[in-house]
C-alpha positions as CSV (number, residue, x, y, z in Angstrom):
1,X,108.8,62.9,91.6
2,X,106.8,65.4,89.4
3,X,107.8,65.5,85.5
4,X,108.5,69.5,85.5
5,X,109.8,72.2,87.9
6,X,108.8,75.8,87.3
7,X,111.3,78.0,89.1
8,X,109.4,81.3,89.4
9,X,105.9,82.5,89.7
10,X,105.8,85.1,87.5
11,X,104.0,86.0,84.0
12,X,106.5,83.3,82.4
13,X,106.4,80.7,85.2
14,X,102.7,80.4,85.4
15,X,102.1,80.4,81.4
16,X,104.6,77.6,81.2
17,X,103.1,75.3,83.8
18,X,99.1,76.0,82.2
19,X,100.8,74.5,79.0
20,X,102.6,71.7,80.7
21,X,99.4,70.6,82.3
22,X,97.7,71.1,79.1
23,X,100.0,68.0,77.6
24,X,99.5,66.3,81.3
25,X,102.8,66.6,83.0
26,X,102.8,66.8,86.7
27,X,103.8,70.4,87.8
28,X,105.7,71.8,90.8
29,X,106.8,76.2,91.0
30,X,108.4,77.6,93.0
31,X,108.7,80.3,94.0
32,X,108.7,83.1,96.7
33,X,106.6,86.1,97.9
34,X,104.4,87.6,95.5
35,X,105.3,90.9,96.4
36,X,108.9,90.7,95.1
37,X,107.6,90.3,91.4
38,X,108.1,93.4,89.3
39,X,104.6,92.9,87.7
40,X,103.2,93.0,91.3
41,X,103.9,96.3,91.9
42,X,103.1,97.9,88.9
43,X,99.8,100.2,89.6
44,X,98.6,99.8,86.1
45,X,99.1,97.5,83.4
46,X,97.9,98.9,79.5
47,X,99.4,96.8,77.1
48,X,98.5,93.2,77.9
49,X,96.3,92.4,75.2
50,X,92.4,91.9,76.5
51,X,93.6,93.5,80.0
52,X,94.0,96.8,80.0
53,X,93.6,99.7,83.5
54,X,94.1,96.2,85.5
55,X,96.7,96.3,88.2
56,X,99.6,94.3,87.7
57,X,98.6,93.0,91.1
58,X,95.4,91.6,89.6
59,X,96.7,90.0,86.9
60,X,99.2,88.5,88.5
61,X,96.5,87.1,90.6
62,X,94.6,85.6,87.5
63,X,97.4,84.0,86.2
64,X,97.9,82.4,89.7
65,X,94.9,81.2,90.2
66,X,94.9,79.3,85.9
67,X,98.0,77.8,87.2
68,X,96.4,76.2,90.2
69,X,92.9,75.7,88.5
70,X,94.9,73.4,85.9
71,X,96.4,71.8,88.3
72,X,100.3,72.9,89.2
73,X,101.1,72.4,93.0
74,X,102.7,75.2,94.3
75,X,105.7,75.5,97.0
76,X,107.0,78.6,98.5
77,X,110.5,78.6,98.8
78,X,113.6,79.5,97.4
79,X,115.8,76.9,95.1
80,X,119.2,77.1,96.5
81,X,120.7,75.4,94.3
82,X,119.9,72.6,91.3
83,X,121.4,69.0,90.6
84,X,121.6,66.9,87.5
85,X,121.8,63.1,88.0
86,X,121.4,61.6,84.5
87,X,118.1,62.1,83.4
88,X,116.8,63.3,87.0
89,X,117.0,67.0,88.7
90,X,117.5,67.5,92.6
91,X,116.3,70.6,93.5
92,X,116.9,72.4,97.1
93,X,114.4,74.3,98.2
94,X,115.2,75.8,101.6
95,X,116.0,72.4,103.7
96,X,113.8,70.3,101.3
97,X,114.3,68.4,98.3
98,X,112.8,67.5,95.2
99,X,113.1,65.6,92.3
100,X,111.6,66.3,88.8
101,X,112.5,65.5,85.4
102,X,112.9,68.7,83.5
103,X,113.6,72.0,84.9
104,X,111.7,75.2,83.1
105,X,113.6,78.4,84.4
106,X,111.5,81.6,85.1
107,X,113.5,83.5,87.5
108,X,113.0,86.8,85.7
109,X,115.8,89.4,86.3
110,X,118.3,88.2,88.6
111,X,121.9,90.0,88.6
112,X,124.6,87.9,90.1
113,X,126.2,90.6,91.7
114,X,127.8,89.4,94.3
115,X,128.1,91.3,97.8
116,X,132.2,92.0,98.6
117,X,133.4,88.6,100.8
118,X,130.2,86.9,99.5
119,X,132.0,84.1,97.8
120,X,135.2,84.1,99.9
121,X,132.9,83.4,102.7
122,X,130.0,80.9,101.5
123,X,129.6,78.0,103.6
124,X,132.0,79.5,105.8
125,X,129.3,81.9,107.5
126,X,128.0,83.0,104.8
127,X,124.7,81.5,104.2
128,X,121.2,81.7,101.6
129,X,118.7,79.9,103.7
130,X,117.6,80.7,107.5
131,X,115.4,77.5,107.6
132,X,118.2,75.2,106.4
133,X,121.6,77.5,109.1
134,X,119.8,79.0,111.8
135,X,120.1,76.2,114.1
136,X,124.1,76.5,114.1
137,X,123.7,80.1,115.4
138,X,121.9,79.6,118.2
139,X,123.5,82.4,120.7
140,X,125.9,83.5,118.7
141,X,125.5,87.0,116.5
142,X,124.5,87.0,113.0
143,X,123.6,89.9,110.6
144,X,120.2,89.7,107.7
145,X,121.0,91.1,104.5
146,X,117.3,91.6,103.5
147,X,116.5,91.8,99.9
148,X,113.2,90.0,99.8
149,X,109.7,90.6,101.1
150,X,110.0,87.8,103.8
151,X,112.7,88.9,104.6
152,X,112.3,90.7,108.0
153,X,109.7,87.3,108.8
154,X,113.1,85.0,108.3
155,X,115.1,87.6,110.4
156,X,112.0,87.1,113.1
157,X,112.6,83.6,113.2
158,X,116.4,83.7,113.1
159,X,115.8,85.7,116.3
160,X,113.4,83.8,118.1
161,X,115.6,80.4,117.5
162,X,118.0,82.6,119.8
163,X,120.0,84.0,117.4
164,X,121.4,87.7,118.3
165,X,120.0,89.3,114.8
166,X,121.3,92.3,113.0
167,X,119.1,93.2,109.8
168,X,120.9,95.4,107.2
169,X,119.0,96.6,104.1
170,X,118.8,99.4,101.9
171,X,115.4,100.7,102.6
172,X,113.6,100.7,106.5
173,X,111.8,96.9,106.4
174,X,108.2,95.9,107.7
175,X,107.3,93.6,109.8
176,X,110.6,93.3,111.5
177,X,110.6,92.8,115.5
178,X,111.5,95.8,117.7
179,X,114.0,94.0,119.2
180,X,116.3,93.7,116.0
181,X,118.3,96.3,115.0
182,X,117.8,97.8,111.9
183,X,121.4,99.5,109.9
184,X,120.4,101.4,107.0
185,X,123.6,100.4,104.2
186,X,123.3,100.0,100.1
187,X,126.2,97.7,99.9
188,X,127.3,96.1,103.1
189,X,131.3,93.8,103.0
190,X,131.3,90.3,104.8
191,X,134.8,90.5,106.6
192,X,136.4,87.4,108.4
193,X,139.6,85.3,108.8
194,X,138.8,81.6,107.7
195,X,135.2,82.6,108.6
196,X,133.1,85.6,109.3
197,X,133.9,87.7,111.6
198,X,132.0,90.8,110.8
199,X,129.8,92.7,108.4
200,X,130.5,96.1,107.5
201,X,127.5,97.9,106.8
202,X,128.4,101.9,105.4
203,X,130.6,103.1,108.0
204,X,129.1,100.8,110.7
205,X,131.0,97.7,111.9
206,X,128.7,94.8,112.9
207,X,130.8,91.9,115.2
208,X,129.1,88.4,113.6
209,X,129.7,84.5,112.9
210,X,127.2,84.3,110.9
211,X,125.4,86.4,107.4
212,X,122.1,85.7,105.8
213,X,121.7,87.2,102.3
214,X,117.9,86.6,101.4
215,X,117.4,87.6,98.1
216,X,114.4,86.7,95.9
217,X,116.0,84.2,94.2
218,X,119.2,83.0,93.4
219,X,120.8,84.1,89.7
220,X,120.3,81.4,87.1
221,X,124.3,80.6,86.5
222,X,124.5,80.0,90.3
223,X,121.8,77.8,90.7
224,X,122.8,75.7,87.7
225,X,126.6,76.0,86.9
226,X,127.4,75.6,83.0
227,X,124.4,77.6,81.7
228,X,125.3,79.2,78.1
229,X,124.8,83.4,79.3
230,X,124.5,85.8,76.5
231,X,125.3,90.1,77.2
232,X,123.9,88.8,80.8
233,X,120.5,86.8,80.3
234,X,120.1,83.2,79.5
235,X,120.5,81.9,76.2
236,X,118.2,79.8,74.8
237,X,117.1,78.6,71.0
238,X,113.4,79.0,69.0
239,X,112.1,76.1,71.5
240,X,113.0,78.3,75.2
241,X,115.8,75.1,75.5
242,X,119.5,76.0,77.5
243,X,122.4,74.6,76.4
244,X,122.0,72.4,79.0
245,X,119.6,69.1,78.0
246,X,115.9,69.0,80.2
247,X,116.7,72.9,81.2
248,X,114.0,75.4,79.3
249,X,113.5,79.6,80.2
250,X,111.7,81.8,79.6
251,X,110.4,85.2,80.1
252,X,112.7,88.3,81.6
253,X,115.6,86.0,82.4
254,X,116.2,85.5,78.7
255,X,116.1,88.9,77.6
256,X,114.5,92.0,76.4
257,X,111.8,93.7,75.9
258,X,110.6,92.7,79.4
259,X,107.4,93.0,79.0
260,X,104.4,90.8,80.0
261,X,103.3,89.3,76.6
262,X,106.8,88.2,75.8
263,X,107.0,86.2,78.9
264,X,103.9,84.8,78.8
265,X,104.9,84.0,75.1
266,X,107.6,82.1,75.6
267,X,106.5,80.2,79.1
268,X,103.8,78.5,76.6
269,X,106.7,77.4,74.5
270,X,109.2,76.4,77.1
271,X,106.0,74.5,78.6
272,X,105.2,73.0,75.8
273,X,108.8,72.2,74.5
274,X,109.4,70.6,78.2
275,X,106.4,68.0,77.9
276,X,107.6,66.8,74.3
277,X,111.3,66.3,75.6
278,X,109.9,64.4,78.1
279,X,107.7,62.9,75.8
280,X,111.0,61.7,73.6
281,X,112.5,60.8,76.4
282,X,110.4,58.3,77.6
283,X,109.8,56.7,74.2
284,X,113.8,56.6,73.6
């Protein structure tokens, strides 16, 4: 069990777990691919304080490489979804689980906008995870919604488990194998009766048991039903805390100006503010 999950690997994420390692708490992030961070893809960065004509990719970098220097463990994954059991957090990462006992919440901008039939059809077809589903698709057709830089590699393995793969996305994807076929649609509807039956992707009607939406990460409220939202971002006091006890955020998922110095701001806090609740809590 590690003392504190970071959930995100940005500006905010990595801040938070330097500061929790700073007050000795055992650190896990996670998070995905680099390359779906904003900051990542930002060719110059000029108003970080004592970093200026830097790529945002380098600084990202730096930051990384503090976190792991201090000595946060790192998972790649995606949290599908987190549990509170008294004074202990499950988190589901792909087909994994992990406990911790405080949760620090750094997912940066995530809009729940859910695709049309999304809900309807969740766990009914509809699924977040190829890792954890692909097995029950084996020969049967399923369609990718790709939204995240892995994405075509999950649609790849989806494939080769001998699933007959689809990938719809909004922009041509990299890496994807010529065997899939590639449907070029903004908004695609999940259709079924009791479960999926097909995806309909612009004016192109793809025949499937199965959909994959792989997004970089899953909206706050979804992962942890009951958070307090405010005009659509977190809300959270002076100390980065929820309304939800052993839950902290920070950076662009609590609101504006999104800018680098504010998250790395208040991931020092929420860090900080995590290892003294735990702190209280084990003295209680």
């Amino acid at each position: 069990m590690y003392d504190i999950a970071v959930i995100g690997g940005g500006p905010a994420g990595l801040s938070a777990a330097v500061q929790a390692r700073t007050r000795g708490k055992s650190v896990l992030i996670v998070s995905g691919d680099p390359r779906d961070n904003a900051l990542y893809k930002a060719p110059q960065v000029d108003n970080y304080l004592g970093f200026w004509g830097v790529s945002g990719k380098e600084l990202l970098e730096r930051f990384h490489r503090h976190a792991i220097a201090a000595g946060a463990i790192e998972k790649e994954g995606r949290v599908l979804n987190v549990m509170s059991m008294g004074d202990t957090f499950y988190l589901s990462i792909g087909s994994e689980m992990e406990q911790v006992r405080a949760v620090i919440l750094t997912t940066g901008v995530v809009r729940a906008n859910k695709y049309p039939g999304e809900e309807d059809f969740l766990g009914r077809g509809v699924s977040y995870c190829a890792t954890c589903d692909g097995m029950l698709y084996r020969n049967k057709e399923v369609a990718v919604i790709g939204k995240s830089a892995d994405a075509p590699q999950e649609a790849n393995y989806l494939q080769e488990l001998g699933c007959h793969v689809t990938y719809v996305s909004d922009k041509a994807p990299e890496g994807l194998r010529a065997d899939i076929p590639f449907v070029k649609a903004p908004r695609p509807e999940i259709v079924g009766e009791g479960g999926v039956t097909a995806l309909r992707a612009g004016s192109v009607t793809i025949p499937c048991e199965g959909v994959f939406i792989l997004r970089p990460s899953m909206a706050p409220a979804d992962l942890l039903p009951g958070l307090a939202i405010q005009d659509g971002y977190l809300s959270v006091d002076q100390n980065m805390a929820t309304n939800l006890p052993g839950v902290f955020a920070a950076g662009d998922c609590t609101g504006l100006p999104l800018q680098v110095s504010k998250a790395v701001g208040e991931g020092l806090v929420a860090g900080l503010r995590a290892a003294e609740y735990l702190d209280h809590q084990s003295a209680s």
